[in-house]
N, C-alpha and C positions, 0 to 999 in steps of 0.2 A: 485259564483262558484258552491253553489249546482244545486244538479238537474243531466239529462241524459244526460253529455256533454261530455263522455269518447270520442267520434269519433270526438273532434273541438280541446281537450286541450291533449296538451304534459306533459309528466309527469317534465321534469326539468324547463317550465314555473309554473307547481303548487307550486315546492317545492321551486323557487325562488319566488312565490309573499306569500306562505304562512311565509315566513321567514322574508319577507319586510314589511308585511301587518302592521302596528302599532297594538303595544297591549295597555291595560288600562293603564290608568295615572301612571305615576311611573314607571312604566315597561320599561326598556332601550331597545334601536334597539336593533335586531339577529344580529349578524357579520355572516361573514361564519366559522371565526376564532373561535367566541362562539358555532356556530353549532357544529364543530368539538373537541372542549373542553368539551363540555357537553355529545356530543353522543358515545365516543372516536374512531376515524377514524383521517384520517389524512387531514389536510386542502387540500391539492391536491384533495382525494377522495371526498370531497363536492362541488370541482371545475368542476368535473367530472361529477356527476351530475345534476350540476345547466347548463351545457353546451353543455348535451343531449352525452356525451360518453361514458359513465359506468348508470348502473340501481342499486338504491339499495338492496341488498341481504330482503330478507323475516325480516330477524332478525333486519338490520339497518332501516329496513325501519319500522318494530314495534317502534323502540329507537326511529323514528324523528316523528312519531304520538305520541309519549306518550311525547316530550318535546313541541312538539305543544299545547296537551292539558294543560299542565303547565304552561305554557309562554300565555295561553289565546289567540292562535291563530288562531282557529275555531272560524268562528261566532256564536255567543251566540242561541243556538236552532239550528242549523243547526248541531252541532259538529261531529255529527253520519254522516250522509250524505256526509259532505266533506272528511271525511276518508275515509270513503267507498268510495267516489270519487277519491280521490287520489289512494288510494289501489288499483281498478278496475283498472286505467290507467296503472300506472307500470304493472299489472298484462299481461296487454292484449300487451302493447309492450315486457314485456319479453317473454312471450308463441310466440307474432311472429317470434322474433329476434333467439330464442331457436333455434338449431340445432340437438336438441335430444328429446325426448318424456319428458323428467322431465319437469313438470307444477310447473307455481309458486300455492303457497296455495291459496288459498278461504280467502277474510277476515273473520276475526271471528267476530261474534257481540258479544259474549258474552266476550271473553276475554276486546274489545274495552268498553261495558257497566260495566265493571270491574274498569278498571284504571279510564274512567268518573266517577265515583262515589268514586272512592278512591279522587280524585281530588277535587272533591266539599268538602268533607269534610275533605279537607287540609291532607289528608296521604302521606306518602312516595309514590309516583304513581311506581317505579320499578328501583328496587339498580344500573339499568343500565344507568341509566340517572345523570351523573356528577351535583354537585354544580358549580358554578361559581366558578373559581381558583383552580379547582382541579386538579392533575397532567391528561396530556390529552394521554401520553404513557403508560400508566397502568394500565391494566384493572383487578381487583381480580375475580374469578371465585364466585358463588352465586347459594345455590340452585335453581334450573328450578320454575317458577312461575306455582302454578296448573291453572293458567287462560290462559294458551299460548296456542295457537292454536293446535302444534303439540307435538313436544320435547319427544317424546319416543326415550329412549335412555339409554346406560347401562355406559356413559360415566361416569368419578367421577365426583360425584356435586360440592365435594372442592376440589381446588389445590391451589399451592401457587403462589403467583399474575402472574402475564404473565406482563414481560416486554418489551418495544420494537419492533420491528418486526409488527405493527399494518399496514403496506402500505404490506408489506409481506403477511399478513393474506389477506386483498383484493386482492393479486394477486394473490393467489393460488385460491381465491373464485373464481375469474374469469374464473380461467383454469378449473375449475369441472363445473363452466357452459358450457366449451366449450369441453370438453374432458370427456368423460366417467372414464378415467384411470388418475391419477397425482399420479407421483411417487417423494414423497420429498428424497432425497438422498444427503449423507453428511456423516463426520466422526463419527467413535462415541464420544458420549459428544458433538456434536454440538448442539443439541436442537429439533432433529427433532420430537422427540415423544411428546415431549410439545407443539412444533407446529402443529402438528397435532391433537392434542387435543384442542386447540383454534379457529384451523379452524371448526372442526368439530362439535364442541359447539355452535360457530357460525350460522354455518348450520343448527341444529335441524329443524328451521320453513319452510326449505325448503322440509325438504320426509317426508310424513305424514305416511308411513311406517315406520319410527326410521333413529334414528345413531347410529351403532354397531359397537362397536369396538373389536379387536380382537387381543389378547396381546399374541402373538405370541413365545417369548422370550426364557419360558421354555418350547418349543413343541422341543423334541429332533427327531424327525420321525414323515413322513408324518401322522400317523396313528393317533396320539397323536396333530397333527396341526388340524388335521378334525375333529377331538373331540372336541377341544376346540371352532373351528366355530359353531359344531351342537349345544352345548352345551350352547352359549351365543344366539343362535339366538332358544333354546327351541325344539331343533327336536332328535325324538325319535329315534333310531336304530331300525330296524324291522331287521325278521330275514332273511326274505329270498328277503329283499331289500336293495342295497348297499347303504352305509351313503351319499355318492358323489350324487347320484341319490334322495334321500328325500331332500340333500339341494339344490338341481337343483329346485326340484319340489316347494321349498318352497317361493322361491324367485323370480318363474318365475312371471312376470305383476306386480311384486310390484315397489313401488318408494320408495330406501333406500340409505342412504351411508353408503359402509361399510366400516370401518377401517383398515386393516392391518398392525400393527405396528410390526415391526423388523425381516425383511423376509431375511433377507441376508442369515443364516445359512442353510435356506429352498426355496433357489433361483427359484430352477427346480419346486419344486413342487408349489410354489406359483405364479411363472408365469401361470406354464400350467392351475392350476385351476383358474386364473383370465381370465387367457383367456377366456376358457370355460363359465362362469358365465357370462361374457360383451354377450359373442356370443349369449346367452340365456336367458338373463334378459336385454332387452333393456333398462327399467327407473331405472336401479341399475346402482350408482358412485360408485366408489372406490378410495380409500386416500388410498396409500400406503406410511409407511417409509424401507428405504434398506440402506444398502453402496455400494450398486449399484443398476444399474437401472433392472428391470425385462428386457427390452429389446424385446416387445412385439409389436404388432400392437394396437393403440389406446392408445398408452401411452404418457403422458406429460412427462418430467425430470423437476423436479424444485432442482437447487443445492444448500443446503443451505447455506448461507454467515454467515460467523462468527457474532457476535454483534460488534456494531461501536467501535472503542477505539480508546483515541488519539492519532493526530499525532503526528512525532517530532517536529514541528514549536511548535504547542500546548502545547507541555511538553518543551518548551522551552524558553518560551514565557511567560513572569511573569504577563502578564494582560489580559489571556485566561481562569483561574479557569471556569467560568461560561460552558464556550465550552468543558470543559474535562469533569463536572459535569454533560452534557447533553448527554455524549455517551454511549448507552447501556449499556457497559461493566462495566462501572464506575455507572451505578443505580445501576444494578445487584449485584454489591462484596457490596455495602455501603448496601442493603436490607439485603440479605443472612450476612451479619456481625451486622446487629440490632438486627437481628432473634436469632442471638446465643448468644452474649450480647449486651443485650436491654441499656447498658450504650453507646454501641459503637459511639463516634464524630468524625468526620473528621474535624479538622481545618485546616486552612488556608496551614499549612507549608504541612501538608497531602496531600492537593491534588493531587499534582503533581508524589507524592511516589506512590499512589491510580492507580493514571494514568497512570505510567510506571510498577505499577504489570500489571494488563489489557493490554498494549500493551505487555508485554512480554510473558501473557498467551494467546495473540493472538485472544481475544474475544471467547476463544471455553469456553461455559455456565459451563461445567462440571467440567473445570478446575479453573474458576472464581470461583463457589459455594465454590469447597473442599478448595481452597486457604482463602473463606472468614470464612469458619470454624474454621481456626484455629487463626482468632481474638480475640478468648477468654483466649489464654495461649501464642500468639507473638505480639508485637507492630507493627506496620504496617512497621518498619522499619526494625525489625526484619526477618518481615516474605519477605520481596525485599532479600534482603540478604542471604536467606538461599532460594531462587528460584531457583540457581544455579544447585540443584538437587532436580527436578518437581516431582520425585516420593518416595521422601523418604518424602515430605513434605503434597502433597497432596493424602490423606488415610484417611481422615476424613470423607466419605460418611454418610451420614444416613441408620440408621440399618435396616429401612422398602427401603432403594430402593434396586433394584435387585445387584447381588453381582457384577456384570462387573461393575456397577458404585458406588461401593463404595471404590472406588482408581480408580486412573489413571491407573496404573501399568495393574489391572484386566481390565479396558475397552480394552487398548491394547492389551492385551495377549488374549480375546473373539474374537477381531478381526484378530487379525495373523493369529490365529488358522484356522480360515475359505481361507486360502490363500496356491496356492501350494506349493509344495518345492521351483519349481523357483521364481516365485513370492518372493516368503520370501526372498531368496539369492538374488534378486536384491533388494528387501528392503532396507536389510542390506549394500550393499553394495552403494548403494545409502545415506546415511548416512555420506558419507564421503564431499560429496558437501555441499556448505555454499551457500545463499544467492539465490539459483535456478539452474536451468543445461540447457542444451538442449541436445535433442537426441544425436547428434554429438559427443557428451562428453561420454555418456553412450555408446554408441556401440566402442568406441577407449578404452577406462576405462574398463569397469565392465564387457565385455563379454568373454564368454571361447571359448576355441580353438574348440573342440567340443561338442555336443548338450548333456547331459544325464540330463532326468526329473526326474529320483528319485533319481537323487543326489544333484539335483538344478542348474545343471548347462544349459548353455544355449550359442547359437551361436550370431552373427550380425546381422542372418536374422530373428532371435526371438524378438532381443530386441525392435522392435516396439511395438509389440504384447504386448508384457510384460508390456509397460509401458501403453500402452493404455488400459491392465486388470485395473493394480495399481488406474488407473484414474478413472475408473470407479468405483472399489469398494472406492475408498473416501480416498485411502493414498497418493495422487498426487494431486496438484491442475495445471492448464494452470493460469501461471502470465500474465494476459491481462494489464496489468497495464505495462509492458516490452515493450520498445519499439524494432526497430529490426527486417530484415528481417525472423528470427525464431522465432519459438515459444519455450518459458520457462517453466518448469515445477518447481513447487514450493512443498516445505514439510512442516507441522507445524513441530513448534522446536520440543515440545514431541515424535512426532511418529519419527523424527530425534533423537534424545535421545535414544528413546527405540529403531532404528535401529541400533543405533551402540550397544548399549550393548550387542544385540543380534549376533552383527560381533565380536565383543568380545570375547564373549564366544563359540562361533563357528568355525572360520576363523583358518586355519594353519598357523605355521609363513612362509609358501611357498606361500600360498593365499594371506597374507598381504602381504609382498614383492613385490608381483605382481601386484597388486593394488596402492601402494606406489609408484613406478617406472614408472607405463604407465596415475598416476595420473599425477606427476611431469613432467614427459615428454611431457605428452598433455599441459598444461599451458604453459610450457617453452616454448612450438611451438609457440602455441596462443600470449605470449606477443611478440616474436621474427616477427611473422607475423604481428600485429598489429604497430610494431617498423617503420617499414616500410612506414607508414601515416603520422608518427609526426611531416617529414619537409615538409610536404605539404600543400594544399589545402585541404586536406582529415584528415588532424590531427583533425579535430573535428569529425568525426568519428570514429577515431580511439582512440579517447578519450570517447567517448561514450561507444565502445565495451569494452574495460580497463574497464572502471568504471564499465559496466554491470556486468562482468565477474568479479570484484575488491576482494571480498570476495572468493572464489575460489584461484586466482592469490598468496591471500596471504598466504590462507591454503598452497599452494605448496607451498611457500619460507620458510614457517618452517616448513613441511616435509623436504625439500632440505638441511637448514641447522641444522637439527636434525639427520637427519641418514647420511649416507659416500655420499650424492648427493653435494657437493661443486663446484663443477661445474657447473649444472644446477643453482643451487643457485644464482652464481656469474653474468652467464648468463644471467638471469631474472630482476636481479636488476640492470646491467649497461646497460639494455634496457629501464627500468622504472625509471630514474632517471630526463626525460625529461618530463615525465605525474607527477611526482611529484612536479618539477618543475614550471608545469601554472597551476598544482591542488590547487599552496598554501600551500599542505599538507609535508611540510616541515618538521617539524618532525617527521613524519610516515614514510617519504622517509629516512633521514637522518640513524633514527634508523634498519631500514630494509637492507640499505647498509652498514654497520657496521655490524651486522651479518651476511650479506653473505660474506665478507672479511675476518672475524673473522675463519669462519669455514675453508675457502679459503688457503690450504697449497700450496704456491707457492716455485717449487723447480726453476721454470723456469719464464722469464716475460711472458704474455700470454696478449693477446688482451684484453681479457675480463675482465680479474684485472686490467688494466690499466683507461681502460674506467670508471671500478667501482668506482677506486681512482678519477677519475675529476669528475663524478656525483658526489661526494661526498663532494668534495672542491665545487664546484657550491653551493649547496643548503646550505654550512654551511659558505659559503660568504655571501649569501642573508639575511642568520639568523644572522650574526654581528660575528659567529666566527672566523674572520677573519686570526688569525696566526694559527691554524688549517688549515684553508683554503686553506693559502700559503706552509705549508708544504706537502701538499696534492699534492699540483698543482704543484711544483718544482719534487717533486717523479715522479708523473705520466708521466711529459715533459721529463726526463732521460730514462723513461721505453720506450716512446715513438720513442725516439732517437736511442735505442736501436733497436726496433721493424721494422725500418726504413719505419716508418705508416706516409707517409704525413699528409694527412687530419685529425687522431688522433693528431698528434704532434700540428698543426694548431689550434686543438681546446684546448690544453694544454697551448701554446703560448695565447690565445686570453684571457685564466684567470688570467694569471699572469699580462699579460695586465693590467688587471683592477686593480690588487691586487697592482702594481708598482702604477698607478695613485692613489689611494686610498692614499696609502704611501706621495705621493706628488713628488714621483720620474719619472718627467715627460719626461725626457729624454731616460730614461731605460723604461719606456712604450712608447715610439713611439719606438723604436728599438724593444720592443717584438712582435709590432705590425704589424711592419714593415716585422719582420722577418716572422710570421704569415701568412701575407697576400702571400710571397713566397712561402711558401709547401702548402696554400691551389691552388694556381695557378697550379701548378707541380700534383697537387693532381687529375686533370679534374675534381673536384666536385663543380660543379656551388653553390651549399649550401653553401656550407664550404667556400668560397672566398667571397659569398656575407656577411657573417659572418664577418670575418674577415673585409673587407674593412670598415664595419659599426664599426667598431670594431676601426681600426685607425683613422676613423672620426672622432667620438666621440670624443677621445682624443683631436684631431683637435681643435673640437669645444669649449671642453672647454680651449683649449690655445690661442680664438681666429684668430683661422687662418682657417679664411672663406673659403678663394678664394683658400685654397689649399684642404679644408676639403669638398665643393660642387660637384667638378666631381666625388669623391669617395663616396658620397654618393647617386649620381644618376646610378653610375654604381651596386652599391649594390641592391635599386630599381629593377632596370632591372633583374639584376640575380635571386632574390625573385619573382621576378613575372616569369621569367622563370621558376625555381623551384615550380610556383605552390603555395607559401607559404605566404599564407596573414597575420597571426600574428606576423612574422616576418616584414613584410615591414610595419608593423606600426614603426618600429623603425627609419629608414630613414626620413619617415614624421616627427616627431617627430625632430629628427636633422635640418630638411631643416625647420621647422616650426620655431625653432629659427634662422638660418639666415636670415629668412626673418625680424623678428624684430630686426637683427641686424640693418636691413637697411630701418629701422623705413617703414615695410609694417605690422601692428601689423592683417587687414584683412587676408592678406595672411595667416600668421601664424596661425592666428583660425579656418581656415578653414582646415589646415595639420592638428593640433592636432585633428581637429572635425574626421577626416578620420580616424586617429589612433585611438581616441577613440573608434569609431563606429567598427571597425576591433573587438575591444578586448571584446566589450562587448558579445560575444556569447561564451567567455571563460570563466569559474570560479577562474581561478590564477587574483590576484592584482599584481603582478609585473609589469606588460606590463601597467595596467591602470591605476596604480600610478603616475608612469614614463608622463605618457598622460596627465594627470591631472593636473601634473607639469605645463608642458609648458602652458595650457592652459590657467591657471591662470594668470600668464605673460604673456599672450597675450590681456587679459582682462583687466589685467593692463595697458597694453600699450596703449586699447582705453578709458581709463577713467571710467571704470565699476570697480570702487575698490570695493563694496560690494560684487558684483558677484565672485569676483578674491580675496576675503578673504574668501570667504563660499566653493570655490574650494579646496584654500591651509587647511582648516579644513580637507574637504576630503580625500584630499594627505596623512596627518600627520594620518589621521584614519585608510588608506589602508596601511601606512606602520608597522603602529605599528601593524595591525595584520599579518604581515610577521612575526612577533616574535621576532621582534630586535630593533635594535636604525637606521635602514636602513637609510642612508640618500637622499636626493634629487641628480639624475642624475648629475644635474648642480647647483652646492651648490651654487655659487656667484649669477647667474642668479634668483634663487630660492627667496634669502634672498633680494633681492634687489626689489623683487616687494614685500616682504611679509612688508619691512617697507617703502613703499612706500601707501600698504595698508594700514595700522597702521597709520600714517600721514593724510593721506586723509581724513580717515575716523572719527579719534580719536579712543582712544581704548575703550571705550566701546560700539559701532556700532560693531569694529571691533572683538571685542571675543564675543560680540554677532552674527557673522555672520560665525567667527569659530567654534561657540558650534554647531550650525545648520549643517553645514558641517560634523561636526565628529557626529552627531547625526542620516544622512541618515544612511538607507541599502543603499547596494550595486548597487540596481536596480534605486533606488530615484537617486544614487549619477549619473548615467551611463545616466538617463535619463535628469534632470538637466544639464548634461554636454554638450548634444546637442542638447537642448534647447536654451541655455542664448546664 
């Protein structure tokens, strides 16, 4: 490889055969997985350059010449030569590839005849090159070696380790190779002046003029900002030359990056003068950090992302430790908590507490640190607990950093401060949404009748503007992770926190009211509209929007029944009683319509309390309260009667229905059923009748009376498919899937249930797929697959017991009749081994299993 071969070899052929190349005896293969542990970059980033798509930075590419020479991977007498061969190559493809006049460096001999000689006589060759097994995310900062090529630089030589963010740090590298300008922008306390300090550490070997940085923070006035740049970069004020014009002059032909760390408070002036300088120093980068962007020509945005923290499956999930332990956020509190007591352990029952501080501080660095501070006077249990209120807890700062970060409280309140009146009043006011918003919400909510800016108020036609400032300086995020034809704007909880305190202490009780009123009344729209999907084909959309919307919907139900809205209240929840219903969320529903009821002063019957009362006996049928249920359902079908509501009545008539066969009073349920099926007919609502007629099949079916129970179940069919409503007409299949093994067709029947199945599985409720599972079981049974048709009924018994009750099988006799038919066949210990396995799937195992066997 040595010799003058820069114009035949590509640089990710050298770096791949220098990695492959066998070293001395002893010596184990390179992985790429060891490259990337040793040099610390990220195994992608070595992927990148062994595949000719990324070039190594000046700095990475000293790290894999100096573990070359370590690992004895230069030929013996040639070592100089193929570095400098290797070095020359990247060189001459990066200066092509370049789109700006910055040149990579010169190799240095003298630093290279440094480390070769540190090497022979077994020294440490350079702190930046990892042991084998050493953490490959963490890289500690190290004074600048005096043999580096370049590294003039006024950066700090110590800080405290850099975690995480190591694929980040190369992507920013990349955008400064290709952008003159990279603006890192993010909240405060996200991290960005640390990572910009990483980066640009990084960097040193690439401007052999320096990296300068420029700590911006305490410059209260432009006058005092240009001071501080003349000042780091060593240029004298003359008298009868302006300071802007000597740092023009100083800088022009050089190749440097300069820093600007914390421009927000000095937006205008930092822009303009970066501009300027770009316009006039061609081989000069600049790293800026802001909470917003300068908004210039030539500028990147890079927005910083919180550090990783775990998910809820992870925190929930008791054989995940490993994966919660490997997410930044969770290095980060466990380091910063050694640091302050060096006893600090995490065991076992810990992690997971560890884990949900961190997701609860939302991975923002500043507020992980302060929270790990006070590991030395709270147990870790403690300190979850007392989270609840972020800023009385976190005020531990360290007394050398600047004062905005030595509390939460001050980062926030450095930041308001730079925001208008209106800005702030939609802050605040904004603080009232849970879980995300969409514009739609803020311009019906939060805006005022008319516009006045020095009072904070603002019209419809602002609040785009508004929010689209808020985003840019870093107190809004776009939830791309939402799915939905809009876009969602998301808040961290803290700056949510501190916007309401601020509404708090601000707001009139004229103002709240206001806000209270067109908050509740836009939800109440929202689920009233959304209501409208549920017996359709369209319910899984509109079960999507609910859930999107879920947290909001519910803030309104206790605004509604907190203040004199019991109407709204009552409204909301006898719409939401049918998403609570195939959400599962049974007790969330149950509890939620109990206090809208509660609050609910009925001097009169009213539709809307009616409804509420059979949502209500619905779901606490399903949960086994059943003589609640029935008094529920008997009230509601009087008020009903009253109301002279067909299709209400109809579906009041259709619970009692069930409640009478439950009972075993199977005469008085075909007559409620019967009657049922008459006001949903009279009613025109194709829904409602096909309900209903499923409704007296059922009964049918389980009294054995096929031939009367089949035409009502194909008419029900038809009317669901008319209606549009496919989780519904799994119910019919499901019925017709047992008569067919009435009439020993046990094919037929697996193939109905397989349909029903398939319908429910793009629902999250188990009711509908319990019910499915049933029959299919006994259908499985019927072709002599008992194992298959025992490991189903496990399923059943798992789905139903998480409805919350002792729920039983649709068809009890049918049920139990294959279950010890299983049992038999098999013996029992096949067979509760093929039950454990059943009740042992998730949800997705069980759904995919189902129509599979």
């Amino acid at each position: 490889m040595a010799g003058n071969q820069t114009e035949r070899i590509w640089p990710e052929e050298m770096i791949r055969k220098l990695r492959q190349r066998p070293g001395p005896a002893g010596r184990a293969k390179l992985r790429q997985i060891d490259l990337s542990k040793r040099i610390g970059v990220e195994i992608r980033t070595i992927q990148l350059w062994e595949n000719g798509e990324r070039l190594p930075s000046a700095h990475n590419l000293q790290l894999l010449i100096q573990l070359f020479v370590v690992e004895q991977k230069f030929l013996r007498g040639s070592e100089r030569a193929e570095a400098q061969l290797l070095w020359e190559t990247v060189r001459r493809f990066h200066d092509d590839r370049s789109g700006n006049n910055r040149k990579y460096p010169l190799f240095d001999e003298q630093w290279f005849e440094a480390i070769l000689a540190a090497a022979s006589a077994g020294a440490d060759v350079h702190s930046g090159i990892r042991s084998a097994g050493s953490p490959a995310h963490r890289t500690d900062e190290s004074p600048r070696s005096a043999t580096a090529p370049y590294g003039v630089t006024n950066l700090p030589s110590r800080m405290s380790s850099f975690i995480g963010r190591l694929e980040q740090v190369g992507e920013i590298r990349q955008h400064l190779a290709d952008f003159p300008l990279v603006t890192i922008a993010g909240a405060g306390g996200s991290g960005k002046t640390r990572l910009a300090y990483k980066v640009a550490s990084d960097a040193c070997l690439s401007y052999p003029d320096g990296v300068w940085l420029f700590e911006l923070a305490s410059a209260m006035d432009t006058l005092s900002a240009l001071r501080i740049i003349t000042s780091v970069l060593g240029i004298k004020e003359q008298k009868e030359r302006p300071l802007i014009e000597s740092l023009l002059n100083h800088i022009r032909n050089k190749c440097m990056l300069l820093v600007f760390d914390n421009c927000e408070h000095l937006i205008d002036f930092c822009s303009s003068l970066i501009e300027r300088l770009l316009s006039e120093s061609p081989k000069v980068a600049i790293l800026a950090t802001s909470q917003e962007p300068l908004n210039i020509g030539m500028e990147r945005v890079w927005r910083i992302p919180p550090l990783t923290f775990p998910t809820e499956n992870e925190l929930r999930d008791h054989a995940v430790d490993d994966a919660i332990l490997s997410r930044e956020s969770v290095q980060l509190f466990i380091e910063r908590a050694t640091a302050v007591s060096p006893s600090f352990r995490v065991s076992e029952t810990d992690v997971k507490i560890v884990g949900l501080i961190c997701k609860r501080l939302e991975g923002i660095p500043l507020s992980i640190e302060l929270a790990a501070t006070r590991t030395n006077v709270l147990s870790i249990e403690q300190l979850d607990e007392r989270l609840s209120d972020m800023f009385a807890v976190l005020t531990a700062g360290k007394r050398t950093a600047a004062p905005r970060h030595q509390s939460l409280r001050a980062t926030l309140e450095w930041s308001f401060a730079l925001l208008t009146e209106q800005e702030r009043q939609l802050l605040r006011k904004l603080s009232a949404f849970t879980g995300g918003f969409e514009l739609e919400a803020v311009e019906q909510i939060c805006v005022d009748e008319e516009s006045n800016p020095s009072l904070g108020r603002f019209d419809r036609q602002e609040a785009l503007s508004l929010i689209a400032s808020l985003f840019n300086k870093s107190f809004l995020s776009v939830d791309l992770a939402s799915s939905g034809p809009r876009r969602r704007y998301a808040m961290l909880e803290t700056i949510k926190q501190f916007g309401s305190e601020q509404w708090e202490r601000h707001c009139t009780g004229e103002e709240r009211e206001r806000m209270i009123r067109r908050f509740v009344e836009h939800y109440c729209r929202f689920v009233e509209r959304a209501e409208r999907g549920f017996r359709s084909r369209d319910r899984y959309a509109a079960f999507v929007a609910i859930r999107r919307e879920y947290a909001n919907i519910r803030s309104a139900l206790k605004l509604a029944c907190d203040h004199p809205r019991a109407e709204a209240a009552i409204r909301m929840a006898s719409c939401l009683y049918y998403y609570w219903l195939h959400e599962g969320t049974l007790q969330e529903g149950s509890a939620q319509l109990r206090a809208a009821l509660a609050t609910h002063s009925q001097t009169s019957v009213q539709e809307h309390a009616v409804k509420a009362k059979h949502g209500l006996s619905v779901l606490l049928w399903v949960m086994g309260e059943v003589q609640e249920a029935e008094d529920l359902a008997r009230q509601s079908a009087d008020e009903a009667r009253k109301l002279a509501h067909p299709a209400l009545l109809a579906s009041q008539l259709r619970m009692l229905t069930q409640l009478a066969s439950h009972s075993g009073l199977t005469d008085e349920a075909i007559r409620l059923a019967e009657e049922s099926v008459l006001h949903a007919r009279n009613s025109g609502d194709d829904w409602s009748l096909a309900s209903s007629l499923g409704s007296l099949s059922y009964i049918l079916v389980a009294q054995q009376q096929w031939e009367r129970a089949e035409p009502l179940l194909v008419e029900s069919a038809t009317l669901f498919e008319k209606a549009k409503d496919d989780l519904e007409l799994s119910g019919p299949f499901r019925a017709l899937g047992y008569i067919a093994l009435n009439r020993q067709k046990p094919r037929e029947a697996l193939a109905l249930f397989k349909r029903g199945i398939a319908i429910c599985q793009t629902y999250p409720g188990t009711w509908f797929l319990a019910r499915g599972v049933e029959g299919l079981a006994s259908a499985l049974c019927g072709l002599g697959e008992y194992r298959a048709a025992a490991t189903l009924i496990g399923v059943s018994e798992k789905l139903r017991a998480n409805l919350g009750s002792a729920t039983q099988p649709q068809f009890q006799w049918i049920y139990e009749q294959a279950k010890r038919t299983c049992r038999l066949e098999c013996g029992d210990a096949p067979f509760n081994e093929a039950i454990a396995i059943g009740r042992g799937m998730t949800r997705e195992q069980a759904v995919s299993f189902a129509l599979e066997v």
